[in-house]
C-alpha positions in Angstrom: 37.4 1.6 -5.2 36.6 -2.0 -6.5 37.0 -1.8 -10.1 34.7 -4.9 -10.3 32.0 -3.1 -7.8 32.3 -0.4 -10.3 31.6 -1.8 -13.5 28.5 -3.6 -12.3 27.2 -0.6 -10.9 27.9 1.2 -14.3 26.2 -1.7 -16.1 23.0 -1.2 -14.2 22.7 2.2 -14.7 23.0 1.9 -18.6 20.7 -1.2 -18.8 17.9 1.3 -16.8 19.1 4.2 -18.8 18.1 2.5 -21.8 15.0 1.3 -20.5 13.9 5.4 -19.7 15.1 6.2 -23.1 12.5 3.7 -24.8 9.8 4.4 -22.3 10.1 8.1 -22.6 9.4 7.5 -26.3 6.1 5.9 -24.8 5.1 8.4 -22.6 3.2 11.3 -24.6 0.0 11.1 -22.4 -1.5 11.4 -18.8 -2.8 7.8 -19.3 0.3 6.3 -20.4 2.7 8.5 -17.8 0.2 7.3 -15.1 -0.8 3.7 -16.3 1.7 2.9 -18.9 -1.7 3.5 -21.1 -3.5 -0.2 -19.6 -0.8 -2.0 -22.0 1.1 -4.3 -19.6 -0.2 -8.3 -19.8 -0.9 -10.0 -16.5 2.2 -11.7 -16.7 4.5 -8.1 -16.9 2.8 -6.9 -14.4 2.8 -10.1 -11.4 6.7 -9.6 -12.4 6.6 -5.7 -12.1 4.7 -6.2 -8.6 6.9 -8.3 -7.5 9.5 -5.6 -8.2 7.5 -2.9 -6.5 7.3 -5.2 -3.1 10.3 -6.9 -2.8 12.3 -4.0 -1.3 16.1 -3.7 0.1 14.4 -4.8 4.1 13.0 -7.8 2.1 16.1 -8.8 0.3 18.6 -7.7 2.7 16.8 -7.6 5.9 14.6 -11.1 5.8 18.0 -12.9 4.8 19.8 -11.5 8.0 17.2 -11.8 10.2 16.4 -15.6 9.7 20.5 -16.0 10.1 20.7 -14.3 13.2 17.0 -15.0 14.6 16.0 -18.2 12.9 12.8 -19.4 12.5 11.1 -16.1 13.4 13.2 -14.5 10.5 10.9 -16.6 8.2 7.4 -15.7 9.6 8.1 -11.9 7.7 8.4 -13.9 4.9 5.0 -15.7 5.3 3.7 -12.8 6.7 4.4 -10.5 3.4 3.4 -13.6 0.9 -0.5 -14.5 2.6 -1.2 -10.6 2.5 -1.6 -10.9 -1.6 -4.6 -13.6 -0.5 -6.3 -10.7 0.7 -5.3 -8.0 -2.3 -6.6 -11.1 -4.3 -9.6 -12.0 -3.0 -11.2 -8.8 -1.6 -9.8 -5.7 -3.2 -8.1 -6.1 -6.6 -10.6 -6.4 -9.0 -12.8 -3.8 -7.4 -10.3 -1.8 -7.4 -9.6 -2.2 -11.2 -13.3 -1.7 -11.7 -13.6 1.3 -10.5 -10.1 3.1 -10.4 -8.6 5.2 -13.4 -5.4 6.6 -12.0 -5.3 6.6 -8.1 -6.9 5.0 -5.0 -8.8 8.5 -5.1 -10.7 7.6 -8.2 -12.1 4.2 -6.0 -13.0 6.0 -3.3 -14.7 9.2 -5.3 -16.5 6.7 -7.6 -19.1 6.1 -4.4 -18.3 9.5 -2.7 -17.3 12.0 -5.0 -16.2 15.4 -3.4 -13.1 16.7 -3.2 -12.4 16.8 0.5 -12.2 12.6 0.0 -10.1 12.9 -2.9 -7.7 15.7 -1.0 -7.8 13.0 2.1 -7.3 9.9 0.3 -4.6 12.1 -1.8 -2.3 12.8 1.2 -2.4 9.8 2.5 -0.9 8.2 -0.7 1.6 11.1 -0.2 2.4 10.0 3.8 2.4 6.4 2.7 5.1 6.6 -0.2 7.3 9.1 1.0 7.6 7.3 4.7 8.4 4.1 2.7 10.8 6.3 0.4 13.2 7.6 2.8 14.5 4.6 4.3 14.7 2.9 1.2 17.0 5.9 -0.4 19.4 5.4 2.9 19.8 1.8 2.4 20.7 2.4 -1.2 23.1 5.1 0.2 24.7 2.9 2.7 25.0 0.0 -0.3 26.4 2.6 -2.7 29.0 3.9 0.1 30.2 -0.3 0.5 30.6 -0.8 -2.9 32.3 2.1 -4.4 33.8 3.6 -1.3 31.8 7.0 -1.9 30.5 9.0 1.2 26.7 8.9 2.2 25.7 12.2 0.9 26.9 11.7 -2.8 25.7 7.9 -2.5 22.3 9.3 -1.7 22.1 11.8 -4.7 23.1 8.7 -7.3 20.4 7.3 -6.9 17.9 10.4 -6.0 18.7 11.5 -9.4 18.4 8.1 -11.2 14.9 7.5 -9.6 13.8 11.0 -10.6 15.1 10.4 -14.3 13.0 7.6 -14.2 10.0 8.7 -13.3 9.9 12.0 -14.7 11.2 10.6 -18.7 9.2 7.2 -18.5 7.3 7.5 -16.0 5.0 4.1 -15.5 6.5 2.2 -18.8 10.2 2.9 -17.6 9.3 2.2 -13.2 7.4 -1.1 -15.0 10.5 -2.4 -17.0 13.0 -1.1 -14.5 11.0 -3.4 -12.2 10.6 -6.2 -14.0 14.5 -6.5 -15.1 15.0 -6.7 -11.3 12.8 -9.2 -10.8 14.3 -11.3 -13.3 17.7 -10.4 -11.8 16.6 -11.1 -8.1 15.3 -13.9 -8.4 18.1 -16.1 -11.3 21.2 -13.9 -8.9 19.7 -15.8 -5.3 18.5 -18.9 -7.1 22.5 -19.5 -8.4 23.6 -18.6 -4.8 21.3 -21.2 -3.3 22.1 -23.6 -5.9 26.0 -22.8 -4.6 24.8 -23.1 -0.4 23.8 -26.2 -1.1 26.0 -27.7 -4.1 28.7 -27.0 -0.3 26.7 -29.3 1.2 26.9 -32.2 -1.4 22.7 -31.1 -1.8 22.1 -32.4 1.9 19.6 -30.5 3.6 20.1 -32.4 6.9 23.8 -31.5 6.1 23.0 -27.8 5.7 20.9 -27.9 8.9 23.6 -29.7 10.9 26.0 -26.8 10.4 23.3 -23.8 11.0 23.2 -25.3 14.5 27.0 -25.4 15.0 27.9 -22.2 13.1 24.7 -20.1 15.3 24.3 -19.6 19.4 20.6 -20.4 18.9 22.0 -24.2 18.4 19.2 -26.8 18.7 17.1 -23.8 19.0 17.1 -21.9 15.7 14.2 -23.4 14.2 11.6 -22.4 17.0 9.9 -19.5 17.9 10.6 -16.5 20.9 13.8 -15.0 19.0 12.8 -12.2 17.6 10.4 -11.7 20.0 9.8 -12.2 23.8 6.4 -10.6 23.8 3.5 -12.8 21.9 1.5 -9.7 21.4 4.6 -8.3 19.4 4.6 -11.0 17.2 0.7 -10.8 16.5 0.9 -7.4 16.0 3.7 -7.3 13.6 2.2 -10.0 11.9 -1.2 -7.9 11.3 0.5 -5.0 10.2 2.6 -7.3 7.5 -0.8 -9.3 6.2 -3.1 -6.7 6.1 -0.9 -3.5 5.0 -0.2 -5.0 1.3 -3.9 -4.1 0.6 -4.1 -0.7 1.6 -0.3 0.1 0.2 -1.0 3.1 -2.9 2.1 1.9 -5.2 1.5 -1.6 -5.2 -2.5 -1.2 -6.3 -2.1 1.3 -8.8 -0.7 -1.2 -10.3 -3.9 -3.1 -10.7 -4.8 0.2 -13.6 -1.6 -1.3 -15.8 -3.7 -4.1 -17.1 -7.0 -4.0 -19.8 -9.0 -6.3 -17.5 -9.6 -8.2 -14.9 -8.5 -11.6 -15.9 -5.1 -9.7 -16.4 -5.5 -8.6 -13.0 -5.8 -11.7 -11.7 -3.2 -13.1 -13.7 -1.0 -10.4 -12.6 -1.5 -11.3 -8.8 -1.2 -15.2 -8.8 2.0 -14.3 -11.5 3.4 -11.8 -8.4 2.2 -14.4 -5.1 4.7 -17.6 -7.5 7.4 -15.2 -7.7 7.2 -14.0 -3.8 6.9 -17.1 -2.7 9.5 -18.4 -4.6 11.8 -15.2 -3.8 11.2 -16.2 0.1 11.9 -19.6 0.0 15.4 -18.8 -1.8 15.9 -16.5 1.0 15.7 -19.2 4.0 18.3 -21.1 2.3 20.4 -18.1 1.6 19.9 -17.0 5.9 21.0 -20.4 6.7 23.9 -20.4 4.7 24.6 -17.4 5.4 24.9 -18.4 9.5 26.6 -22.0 8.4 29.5 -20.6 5.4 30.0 -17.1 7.4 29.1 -17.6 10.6 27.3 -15.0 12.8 29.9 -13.9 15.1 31.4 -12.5 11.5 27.5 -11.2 10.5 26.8 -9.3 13.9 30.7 -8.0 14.0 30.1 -6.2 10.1 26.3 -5.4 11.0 23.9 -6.2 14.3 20.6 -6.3 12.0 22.5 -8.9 9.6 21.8 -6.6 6.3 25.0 -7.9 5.0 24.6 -11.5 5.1 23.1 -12.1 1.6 26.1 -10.0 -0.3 28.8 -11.6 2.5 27.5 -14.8 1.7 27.9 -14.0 -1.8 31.8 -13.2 -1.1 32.5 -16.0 0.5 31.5 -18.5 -2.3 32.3 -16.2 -5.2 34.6 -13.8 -4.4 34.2 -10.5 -5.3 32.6 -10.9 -8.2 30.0 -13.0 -6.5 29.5 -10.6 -4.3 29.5 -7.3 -6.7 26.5 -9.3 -8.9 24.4 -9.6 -5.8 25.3 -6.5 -4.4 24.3 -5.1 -7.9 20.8 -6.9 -7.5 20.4 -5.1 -4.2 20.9 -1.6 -6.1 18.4 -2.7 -8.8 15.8 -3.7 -6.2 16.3 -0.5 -4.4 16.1 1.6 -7.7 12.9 0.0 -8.6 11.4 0.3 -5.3 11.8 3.8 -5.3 10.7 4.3 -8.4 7.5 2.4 -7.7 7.1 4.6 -4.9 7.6 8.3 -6.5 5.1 7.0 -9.7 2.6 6.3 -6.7 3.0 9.8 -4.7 3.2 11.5 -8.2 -0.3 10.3 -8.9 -1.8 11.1 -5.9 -0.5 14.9 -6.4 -0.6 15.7 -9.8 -4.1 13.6 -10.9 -5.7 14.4 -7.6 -5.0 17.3 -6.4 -3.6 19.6 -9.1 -6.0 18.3 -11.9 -8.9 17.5 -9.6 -8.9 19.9 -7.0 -6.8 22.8 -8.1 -8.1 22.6 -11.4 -11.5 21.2 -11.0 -10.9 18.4 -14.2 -10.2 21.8 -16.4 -7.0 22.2 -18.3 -5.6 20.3 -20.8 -3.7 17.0 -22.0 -0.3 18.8 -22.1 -0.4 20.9 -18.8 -1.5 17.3 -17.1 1.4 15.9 -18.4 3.3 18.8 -17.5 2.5 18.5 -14.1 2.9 15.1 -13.3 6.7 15.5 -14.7 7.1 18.3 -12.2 5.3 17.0 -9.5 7.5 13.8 -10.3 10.8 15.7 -10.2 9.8 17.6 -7.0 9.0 14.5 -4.6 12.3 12.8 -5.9 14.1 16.1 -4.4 11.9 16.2 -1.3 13.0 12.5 -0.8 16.3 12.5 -1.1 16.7 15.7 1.0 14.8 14.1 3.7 17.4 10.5 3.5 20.2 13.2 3.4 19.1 15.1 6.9 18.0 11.5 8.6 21.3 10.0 7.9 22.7 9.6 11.4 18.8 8.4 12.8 17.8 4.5 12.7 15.0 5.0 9.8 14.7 1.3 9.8 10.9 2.0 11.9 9.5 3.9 8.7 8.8 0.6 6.8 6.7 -0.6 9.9 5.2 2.6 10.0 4.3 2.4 6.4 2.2 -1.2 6.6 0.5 0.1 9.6 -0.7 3.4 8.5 -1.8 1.4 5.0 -3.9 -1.1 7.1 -5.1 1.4 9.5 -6.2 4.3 7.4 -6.7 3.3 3.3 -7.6 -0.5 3.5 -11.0 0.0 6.5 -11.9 2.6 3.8 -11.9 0.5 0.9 -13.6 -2.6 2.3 -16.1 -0.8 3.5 -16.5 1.4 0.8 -16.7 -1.9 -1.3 -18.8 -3.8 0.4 -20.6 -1.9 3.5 -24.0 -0.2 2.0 -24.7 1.7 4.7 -21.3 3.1 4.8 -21.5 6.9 3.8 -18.4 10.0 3.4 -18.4 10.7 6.9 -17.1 7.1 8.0 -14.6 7.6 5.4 -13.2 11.0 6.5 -13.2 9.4 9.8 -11.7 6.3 9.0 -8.9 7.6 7.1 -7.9 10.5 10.0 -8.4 8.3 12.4 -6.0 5.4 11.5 -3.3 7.9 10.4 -3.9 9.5 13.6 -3.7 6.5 16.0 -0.5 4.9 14.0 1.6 7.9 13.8 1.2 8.5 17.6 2.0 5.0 18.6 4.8 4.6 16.2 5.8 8.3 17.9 5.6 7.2 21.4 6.7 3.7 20.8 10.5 2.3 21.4 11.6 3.1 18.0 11.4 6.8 19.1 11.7 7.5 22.9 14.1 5.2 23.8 17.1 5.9 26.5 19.4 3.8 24.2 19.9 5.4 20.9 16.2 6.5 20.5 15.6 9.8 19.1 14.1 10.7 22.3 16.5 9.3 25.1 13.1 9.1 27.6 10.9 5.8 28.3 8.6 4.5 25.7 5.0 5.4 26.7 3.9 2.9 23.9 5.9 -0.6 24.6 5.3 -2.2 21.0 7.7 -1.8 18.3 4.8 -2.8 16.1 1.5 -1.1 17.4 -0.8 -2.4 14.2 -2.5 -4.6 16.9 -3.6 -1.3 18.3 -3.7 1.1 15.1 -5.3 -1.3 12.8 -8.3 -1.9 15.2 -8.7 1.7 15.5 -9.1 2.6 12.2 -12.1 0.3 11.1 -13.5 1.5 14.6 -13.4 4.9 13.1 -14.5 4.1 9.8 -17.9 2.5 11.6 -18.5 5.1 14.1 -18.2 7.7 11.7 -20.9 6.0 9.4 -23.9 4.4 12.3 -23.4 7.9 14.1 -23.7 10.3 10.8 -26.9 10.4 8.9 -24.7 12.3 6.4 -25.7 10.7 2.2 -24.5 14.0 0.8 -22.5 13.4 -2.6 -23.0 9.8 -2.0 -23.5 7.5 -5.2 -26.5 4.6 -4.8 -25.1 1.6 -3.5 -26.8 -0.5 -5.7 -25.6 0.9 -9.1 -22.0 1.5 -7.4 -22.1 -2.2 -6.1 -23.1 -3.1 -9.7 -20.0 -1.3 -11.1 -17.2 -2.8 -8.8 -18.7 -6.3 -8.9 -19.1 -6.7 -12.8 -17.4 -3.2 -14.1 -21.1 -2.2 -15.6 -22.0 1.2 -15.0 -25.1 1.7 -13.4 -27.6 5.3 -13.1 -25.0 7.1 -11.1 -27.0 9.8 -9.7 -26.1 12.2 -6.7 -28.7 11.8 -3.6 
């Protein structure tokens, strides 16, 4: 075991220790468990957004992808940054508007029944614990480098941290946990670029020069067709990236941290600066990653390039170098996580138990109660599910996780926004139909059947890797089918006063027609 590896580690989990300790002191009430009590400034929470959404696949994976496939490597990048245009423009302060807790409250504020909360409710659930579990065996995998610890006890570390987190400090403790990465993340890369290129005597045409020599794509690495041979691939993963953001439960709860909306749009031009910034840093760190380590050396230690930002790190540093950005990775995986449990929490314990269970009757302290336990409870389910998927590539659930987003929740709230004659039906519809569609594709496509290491050695039925070109169309088809073929107003709020409401945050008459 790398003593240096270790004390890193160690000094990570005190510094986040300390953090739950103070926000446990914070956390006496549903509203500040849930919402950290509306008490975050827009700049805390663009940095604690940032946190939530730049996960170990955008770290790790976007910096080994643009040094093995180039320029295509980049386009996730783009992709992920121009989907906060549309969080921005259409669906953030709407959402604040009208939202308490949960993407449940949105929806029930125009349709309010408890068969669209239970829907909307376990959909949250799918969403985060899909976009858990491959999370918690990347952190398992980085754990087992570092300290030379199997899987299985790599996986429980951070299992149990997450849960401490969420279940002591709940949305102050997953906000500051989230924002000390952040700050980590993005001074750790910028020092290492500032090193890539301080090797180059600050030459980009220099840094270039070598990327061609050191990669097989040669003259070829900054065009297109790398990644992907199919167009329709590339479209598709591309739609699933820009428009999955929007619909994603743990990143727009976090639009219920802030007092008001110019916070909420402070929060999102504060998170798109830091993203942006993040992804830039991480196309210099893929090129010198193929140019100081070469990729014969990247492929040989990893085929998907996941190692190249803490290899790079060794090569110019040395080990500690490497055990500072390696510690980063951790960080961002622990506030990932932790983003993501505080997001399926919500959905459980506010919707269901307090909603549905207990029809909005029981009190302060059993709320709280609940959400600790419901808390504790999906941080076990996780990390029992990363502990039995160990040996399977689970690298297809983040995919999985903007498609279903964009497919099901975000052609439910636009048109729940902004479509009057939009009524519960369509959104039933909507919702079942773009879960429906995505989980079949995504379990018929390659990443599944596949006669070379699929989970099912047959042919894919479904050729796409990325089906959002087919699931994402499908969902807003159900959502307006449902609504021009019902005639169903039923526990439907007039659009006028509900309209009123999400454009300006008054309260209109809120009858029941």
């Amino acid at each position: 075991m790398n003593i240096t590896y270790l004390l890193f580690f160690l000094c990570i989990v005190i510094c986040t220790l300390i953090i739950t300790y103070w926000a446990a002191r914070q956390s006496k009430t549903t509203n500040q468990f849930y919402i950290a009590a509306g008490r975050l400034t827009g700049t805390q929470n663009g940095m604690a957004i940032a946190g939530d959404y730049i996960s170990a696949a955008s770290f790790l994976g976007i910096v080994g992808t643009i040094a093995i496939n180039g320029f295509d490597g980049f386009l996730y990048a783009i992709g992920f940054l121009v989907s906060y245009l549309i969080v921005l423009f259409f669906i953030a302060e709407p959402v604040h508007r009208l939202g308490k807790y949960s993407l449940g409250d949105v929806i029930c504020a125009r349709f309010p029944s408890y068969k669209m909360r239970g829907i909307m409710a376990v959909g949250a659930l799918i969403i985060s614990i899909f976009y858990m579990i491959p999370q918690l065996v990347a952190a398992g995998l980085l754990i087992r480098l570092l300290l030379d610890i199997n899987y299985s006890a790599s996986v429980l570390i951070i299992g149990i941290l997450m849960t401490i987190y969420v279940v002591f400090g709940g949305m102050f403790a997953t906000s500051w946990v989230q924002i000390v990465k952040t700050v980590l993340l993005l001074s750790g890369t910028f020092l290492l670029a500032l090193i890539v290129f301080s090797r180059f005597n600050w030459s980009i045409p220099n840094l270039l020069e070598q990327v061609t020599l050191g990669s097989p794509l040669g003259d070829q690495f900054s065009l297109p067709g790398h990644l992907f041979n199919n167009p329709l691939e590339t479209l598709s993963l591309h739609l699933a990236l820009i428009l999955g953001t929007a619909g994603l439960p743990h990143i727009l709860i976090r639009l219920f941290t802030v007092r008001n909306t110019v916070e909420v749009r402070k929060s999102l031009l504060t998170a798109s600066w830091i993203i942006g910034a993040f992804y830039l840093i991480a196309l210099v760190l893929g090129l010198g990653a193929v140019a100081l380590v070469g990729f014969e050396e990247l492929v040989l230690l990893d085929p998907f390039g996941n190692l190249a930002a803490p290899l790079l790190a060794e090569s110019l540093g040395g080990d500690f170098l490497m055990a500072f950005i390696a510690a980063i990775a951790f960080t961002t995986i622990v506030a990932v996580v932790a983003g993501l449990v505080i997001s399926a929490t919500t959905a459980f314990s506010h919707d269901i138990y307090f909603h549905i269970l207990k029809r909005g009757n029981t009190s302060e302290k059993k709320r709280l109660r609940a959400a600790r336990w419901t808390a504790f409870f999906i941080g076990l389910l996780s990390t029992l599910l990363a502990l039995g998927l160990r040996n399977m590539n689970v690298t297809f659930l983040v995919s999985l996780t903007f498609i279903v987003a964009a497919s099901s929740n975000l052609p439910v709230l636009l048109f729940t926004i902004y479509w009057r004659r939009f009524n519960q039906t369509g959104a039933i519809s909507g919702m079942l139909s773009g879960l429906t569609v995505s989980l079949i594709l995504l379990f018929l496509g390659p990443h599944v059947m596949n006669p070379d290491g699929g989970w099912i050695a047959a042919e894919a039925v479904v050729p796409l890797y990325n089906p959002g070109i087919i699931a994402i169309p499908a969902g807003f088809l159900g959502a307006y089918l449902g609504a021009v073929l019902s005639r169903n107003k039923e526990n439907t709020v007039p659009f006028a006063s509900f309209y009123l409401q999400a454009q300006t945050g008054i309260e209109g008459r809120r009858n029941r027609s």
